[in-house]
DRENNU-100088 format. One line per field, with one value per residue (C-alpha): residue number from 1; x, y, z. Coordinates in steps of 0.001 Angstrom, whole numbers, plus 500000, padded with zeros to 6 digits. Last residue first. Example, Ala and Ser with C-alpha at 12.3 -4.5 7.8 and 13.67 -1.06 7.14 Angstrom:
loza: (2:1)
xx: (513670:512300)
yy: (498940:495500)
zz: (507140:507800)
END
This chain:
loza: (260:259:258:257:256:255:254:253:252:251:250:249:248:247:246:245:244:243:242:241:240:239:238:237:236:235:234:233:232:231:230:229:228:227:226:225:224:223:222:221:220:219:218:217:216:215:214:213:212:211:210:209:208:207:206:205:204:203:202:201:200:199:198:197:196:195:194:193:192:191:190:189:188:187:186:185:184:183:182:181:180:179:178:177:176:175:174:173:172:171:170:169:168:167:166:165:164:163:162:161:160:159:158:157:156:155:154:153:152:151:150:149:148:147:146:145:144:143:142:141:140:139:138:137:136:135:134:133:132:131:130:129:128:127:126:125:124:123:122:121:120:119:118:117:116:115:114:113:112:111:110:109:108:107:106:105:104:103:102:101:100:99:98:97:96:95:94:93:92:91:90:89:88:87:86:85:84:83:82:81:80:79:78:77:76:75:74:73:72:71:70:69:68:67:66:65:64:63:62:61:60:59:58:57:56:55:54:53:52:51:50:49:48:47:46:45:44:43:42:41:40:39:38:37:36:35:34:33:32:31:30:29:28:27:26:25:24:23:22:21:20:19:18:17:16:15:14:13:12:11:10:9:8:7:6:5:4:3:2:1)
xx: (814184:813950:817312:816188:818827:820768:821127:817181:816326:814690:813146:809826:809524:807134:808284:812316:812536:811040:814630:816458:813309:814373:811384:812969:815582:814466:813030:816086:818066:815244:815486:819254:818012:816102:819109:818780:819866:823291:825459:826344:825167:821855:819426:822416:821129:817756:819078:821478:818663:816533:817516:816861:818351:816896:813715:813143:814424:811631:809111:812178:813388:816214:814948:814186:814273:812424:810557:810987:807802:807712:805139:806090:803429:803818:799955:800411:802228:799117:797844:800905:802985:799312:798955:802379:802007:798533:800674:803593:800146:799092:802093:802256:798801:799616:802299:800952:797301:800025:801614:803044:803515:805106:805940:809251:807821:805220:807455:810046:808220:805686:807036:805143:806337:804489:806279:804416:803920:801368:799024:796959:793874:796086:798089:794701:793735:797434:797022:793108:793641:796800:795031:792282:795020:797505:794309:793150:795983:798124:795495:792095:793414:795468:792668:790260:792869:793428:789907:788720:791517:790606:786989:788022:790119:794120:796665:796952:796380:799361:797897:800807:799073:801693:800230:801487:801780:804885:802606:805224:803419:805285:804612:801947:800350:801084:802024:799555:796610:797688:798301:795130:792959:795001:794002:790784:790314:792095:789392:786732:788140:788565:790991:793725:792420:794352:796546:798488:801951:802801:806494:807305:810558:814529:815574:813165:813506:810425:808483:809664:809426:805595:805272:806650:805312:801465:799303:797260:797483:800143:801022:804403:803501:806982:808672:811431:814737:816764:817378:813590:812872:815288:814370:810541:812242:813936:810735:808548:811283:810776:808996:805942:806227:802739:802333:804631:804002:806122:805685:808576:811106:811024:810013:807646:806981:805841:803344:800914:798037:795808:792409:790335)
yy: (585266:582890:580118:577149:575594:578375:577428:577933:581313:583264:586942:587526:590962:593152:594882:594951:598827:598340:595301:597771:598532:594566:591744:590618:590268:588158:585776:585430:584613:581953:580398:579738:578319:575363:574294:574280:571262:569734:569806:573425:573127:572516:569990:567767:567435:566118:563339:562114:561747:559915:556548:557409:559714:562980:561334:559835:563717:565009:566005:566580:569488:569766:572826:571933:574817:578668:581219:583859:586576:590441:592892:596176:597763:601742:602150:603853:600674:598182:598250:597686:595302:593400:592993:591719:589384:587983:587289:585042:583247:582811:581169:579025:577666:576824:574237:572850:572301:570640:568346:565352:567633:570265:573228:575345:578668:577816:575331:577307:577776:580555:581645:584852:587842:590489:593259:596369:599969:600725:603386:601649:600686:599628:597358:595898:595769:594108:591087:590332:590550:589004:585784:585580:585640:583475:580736:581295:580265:577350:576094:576501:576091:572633:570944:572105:571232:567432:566754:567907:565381:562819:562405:562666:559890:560373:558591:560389:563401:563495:563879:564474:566418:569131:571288:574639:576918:579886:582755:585264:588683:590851:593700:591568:593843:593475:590128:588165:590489:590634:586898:586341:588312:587431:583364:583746:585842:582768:580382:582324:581590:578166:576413:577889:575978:577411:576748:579567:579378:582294:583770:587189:586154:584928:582561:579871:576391:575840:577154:574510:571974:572697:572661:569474:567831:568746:571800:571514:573416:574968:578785:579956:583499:585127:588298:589654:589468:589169:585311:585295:586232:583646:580948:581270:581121:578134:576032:577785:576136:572754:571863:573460:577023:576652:580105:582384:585503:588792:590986:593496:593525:594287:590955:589827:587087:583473:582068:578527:579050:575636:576712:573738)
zz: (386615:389159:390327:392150:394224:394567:398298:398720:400777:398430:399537:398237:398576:399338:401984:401736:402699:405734:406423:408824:411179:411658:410687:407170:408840:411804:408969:406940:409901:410838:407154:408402:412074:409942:408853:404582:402326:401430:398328:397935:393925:395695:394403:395081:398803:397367:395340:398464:400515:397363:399346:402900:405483:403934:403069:407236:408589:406515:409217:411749:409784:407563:404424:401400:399671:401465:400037:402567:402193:402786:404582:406076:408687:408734:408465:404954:404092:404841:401648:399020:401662:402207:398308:398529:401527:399452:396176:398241:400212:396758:395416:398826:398462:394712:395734:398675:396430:393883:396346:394396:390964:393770:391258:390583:391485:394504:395181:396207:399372:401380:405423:405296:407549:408614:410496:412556:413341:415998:415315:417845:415450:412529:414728:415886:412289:411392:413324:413051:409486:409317:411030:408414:405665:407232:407795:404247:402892:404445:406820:404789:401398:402075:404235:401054:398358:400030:400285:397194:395942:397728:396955:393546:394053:393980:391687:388730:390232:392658:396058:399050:401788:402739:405723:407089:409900:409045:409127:410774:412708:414605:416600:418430:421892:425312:424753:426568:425532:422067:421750:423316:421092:417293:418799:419649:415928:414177:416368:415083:411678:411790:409882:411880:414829:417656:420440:422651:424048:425556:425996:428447:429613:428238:426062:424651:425619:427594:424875:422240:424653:425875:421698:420954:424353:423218:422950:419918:416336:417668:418251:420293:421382:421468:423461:422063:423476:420193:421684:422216:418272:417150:419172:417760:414411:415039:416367:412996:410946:412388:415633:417960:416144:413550:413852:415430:416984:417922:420532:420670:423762:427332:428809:430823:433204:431831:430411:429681:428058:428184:428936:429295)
END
């Protein structure tokens, strides 16, 4: 059954958000509507996370639109109907992401495959598949365009629990600047936020626990990322202001990993 839910239109840029039903990709969808754009919430099913997530946003013109990112026919079903709900995407961010915890030592075989294949096909190939679709119908309207790629510290510092997390988000960093090289003769800027640990409600049971207080001193601020700060970094990295930025991987930790 067709679940699409909208509302009237708005005036602003298209913009769509993958994996917006909670968390970072929740904040960034906010962000968008409070600049008046219009936003295609994606989830991986509709459910009351996302419904709430779209009922919230500020002003008209939002979609909510499931998808298997996993899938590529379901990636092109999704690119289709955000376009034709939108009126066309502007703005791409690939924020949808799994973390299956497998530290080698302890994981099968079996396991392991199964981890790095869930891990590959949602937090790698699915942004690439989907910026394809994205940026060719930008391509083919001479419309300029943003991508955005929400990737992770870990991808520099390592995940030794998460190591298929870890190496998805490195390439998905690589992939945004081999898209920022290709895609610049189009007009269409491509950059990256690596974010920290940022307080969302996935971790909400670490941060209150025991190692809570071991994860805030990560930070020489003492405390973790809001989801609505990696948000700011997002709508940036989005603004006609920020074409100079493709490329980069901008990081949005609270010095708590330092690259050189």
């Amino acid at each position: 059954m067709d679940r699409t839910v909208t509302k009237l239109p708005s005036t602003g840029r298209g913009v769509l958000v993958t994996g917006a039903s909670r968390g970072i990709g929740r904040a960034v969808a906010a962000a968008f509507a409070r600049a008046g754009d219009r936003v295609a919430v994606h989830c991986s099913t509709v459910g009351p996370d996302a419904e709430a997530t779209l009922a919230a946003l500020e002003g008209e013109g939002h979609v909510l639109i499931p998808a298997d990112l996993a899938d590529p026919d379901s990636v092109e079903e999704l690119a289709a109907r955000a376009e034709e709900a939108l009126g066309g995407v502007d703005v791409l961010v690939n924020n949808a992401a799994v973390m299956v915890a497998h530290p080698l030592a302890q994981t099968s075989y079996e396991q392991w495959q199964q981890a790095w294949r869930q891990t590959v096909d949602v937090n790698l190939l699915g942004p690439a598949h989907l910026s394809h679709r994205v940026a060719s119908r930008m391509v083919e309207a001479g419309r300029e365009g943003r991508i955005v790629n929400i990737g992770s510290r870990g991808a520099f510092r390592g995940e030794p629990d998460h190591p298929a997390y870890g190496a998805t988000k490195a390439a998905l960093h690589a992939l945004g600047q081999s898209l920022a090289v290709s895609l610049a003769p189009h007009g269409i800027a491509v950059a990256s936020v690596a974010p920290g640990f940022v307080a969302t409600e996935r971790v909400a049971g670490r941060l209150e626990g025991p190692e809570g207080e071991g994860i805030r001193a990560q930070s020489p601020f003492g405390r973790v990322a809001e989801a609505d700060e990696i948000a700011a970094a997002v709508l940036y990295l989005a603004s006609p202001q920020a074409m100079w930025s493709s490329g980069t991987v901008l990081d949005v930790n609270g010095a708590s990993y330092l690259r050189t």
